[in-house]
C-alpha positions in Angstrom: 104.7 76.1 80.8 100.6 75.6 81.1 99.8 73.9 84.2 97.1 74.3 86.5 93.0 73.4 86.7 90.8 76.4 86.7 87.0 77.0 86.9 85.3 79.7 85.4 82.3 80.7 84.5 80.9 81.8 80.9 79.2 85.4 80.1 76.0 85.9 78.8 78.0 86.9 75.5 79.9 83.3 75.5 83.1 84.7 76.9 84.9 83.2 79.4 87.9 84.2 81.4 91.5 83.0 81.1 93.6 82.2 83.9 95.8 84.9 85.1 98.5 82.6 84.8 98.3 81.9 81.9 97.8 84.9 79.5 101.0 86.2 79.7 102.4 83.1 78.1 99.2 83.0 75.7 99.7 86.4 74.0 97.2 88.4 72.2 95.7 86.0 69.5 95.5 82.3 70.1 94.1 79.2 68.2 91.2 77.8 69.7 90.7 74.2 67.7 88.4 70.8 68.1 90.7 68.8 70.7 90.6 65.2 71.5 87.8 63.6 73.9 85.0 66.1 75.0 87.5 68.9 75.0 88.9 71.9 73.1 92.6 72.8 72.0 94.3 76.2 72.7 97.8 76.8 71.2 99.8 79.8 71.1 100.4 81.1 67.4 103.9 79.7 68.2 102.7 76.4 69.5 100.1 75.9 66.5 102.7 76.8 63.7 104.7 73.8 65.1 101.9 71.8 65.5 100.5 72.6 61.5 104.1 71.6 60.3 103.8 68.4 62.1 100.4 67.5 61.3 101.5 68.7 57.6 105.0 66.7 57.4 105.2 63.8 55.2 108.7 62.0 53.5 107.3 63.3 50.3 105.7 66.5 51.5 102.4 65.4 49.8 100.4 64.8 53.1 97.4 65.5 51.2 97.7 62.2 49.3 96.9 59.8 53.0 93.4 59.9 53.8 93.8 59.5 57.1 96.2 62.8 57.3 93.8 64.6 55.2 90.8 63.7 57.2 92.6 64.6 60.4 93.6 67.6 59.0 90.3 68.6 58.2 89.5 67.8 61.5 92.0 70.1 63.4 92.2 72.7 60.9 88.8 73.3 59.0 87.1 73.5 62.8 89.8 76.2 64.2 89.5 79.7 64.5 91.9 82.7 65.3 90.3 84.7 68.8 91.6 87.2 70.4 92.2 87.6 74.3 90.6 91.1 75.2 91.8 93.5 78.3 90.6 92.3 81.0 91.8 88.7 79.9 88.7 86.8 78.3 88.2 85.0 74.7 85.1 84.4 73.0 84.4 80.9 72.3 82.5 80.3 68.9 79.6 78.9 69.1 80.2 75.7 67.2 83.0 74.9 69.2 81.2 75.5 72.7 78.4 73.4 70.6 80.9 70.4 69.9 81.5 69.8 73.7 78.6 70.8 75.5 79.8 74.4 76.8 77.5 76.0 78.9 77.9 77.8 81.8 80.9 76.8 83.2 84.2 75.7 81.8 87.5 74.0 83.1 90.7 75.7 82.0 93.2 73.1 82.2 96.6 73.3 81.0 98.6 70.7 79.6 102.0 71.8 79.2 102.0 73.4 75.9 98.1 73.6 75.3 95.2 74.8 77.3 92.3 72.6 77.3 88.9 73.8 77.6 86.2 71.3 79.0 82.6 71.9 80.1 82.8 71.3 84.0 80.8 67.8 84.1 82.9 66.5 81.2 86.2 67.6 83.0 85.6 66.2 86.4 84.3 62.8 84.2 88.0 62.6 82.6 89.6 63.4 86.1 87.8 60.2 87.7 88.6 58.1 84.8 92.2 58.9 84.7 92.8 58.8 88.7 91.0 55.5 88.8 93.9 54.6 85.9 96.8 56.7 86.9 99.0 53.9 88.4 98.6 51.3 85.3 98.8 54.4 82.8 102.4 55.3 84.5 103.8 51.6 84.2 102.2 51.6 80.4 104.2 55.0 79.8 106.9 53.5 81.8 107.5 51.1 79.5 106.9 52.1 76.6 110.7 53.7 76.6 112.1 49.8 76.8 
């Protein structure tokens, strides 16, 4: 499991560092993808295959045919790219990606269970606020949502 909150800082070459913690669990080649908010998506190749079939998965197997699918799709998948986690444990974040949030010298490495999210420091410690000012009504919301 991806869990944890981790600064780090970004190379003159765009690279930045991945938590010890979590390569291991991460592999070799990941999917780095336009995420939701002011953040970026990392899945496993395992993790993204499951998440393709779902975002793919219609009754009639002819997702292409909703708009709404297809612009989403175009969305997750035309923006994503394949990188690769070198030696000493650091990817290379392309440049319209680091572009789409406002990378620049610093990033949060957060993980979310089954995703790392990737957030430029200010946007991160925005989210944090917002959601801690929340937390309580978002747990009775979630709470209840089961009933």
């Amino acid at each position: 499991m991806l869990i944890g909150e981790y600064i780090h800082t970004i190379d003159e070459k765009s690279r930045v560092s991945m938590p010890a913690k979590f390569r291991k669990e991460l592999g070799k080649k990941i999917i780095i993808t336009p995420g939701l908010g002011q953040c970026l998506f990392i899945f496993t190749n395992k993790e993204w295959e499951k998440v393709s079939k779902r975002l793919s998965s219609s009754d009639s197997d002819l997702s292409f045919l909703k708009a709404d699918q297809r612009n989403f799709n175009r969305y997750m998948f035309g923006r994503a790219a394949e990188v690769e986690i070198d030696s000493i444990g650091r990817i290379l974040i392309p440049e319209f990606l680091k572009e789409k949030i406002g990378l620049k010298n610093s990033a949060a490495i957060v993980g979310v269970r089954d995703r790392v999210e990737v957030w430029s420091e200010s946007a991160w410690s925005e989210q944090k606020e917002s959601v801690e000012r929340q937390a309580e009504q978002l747990a009775e919301k979630l709470g209840n949502a089961g009933n």
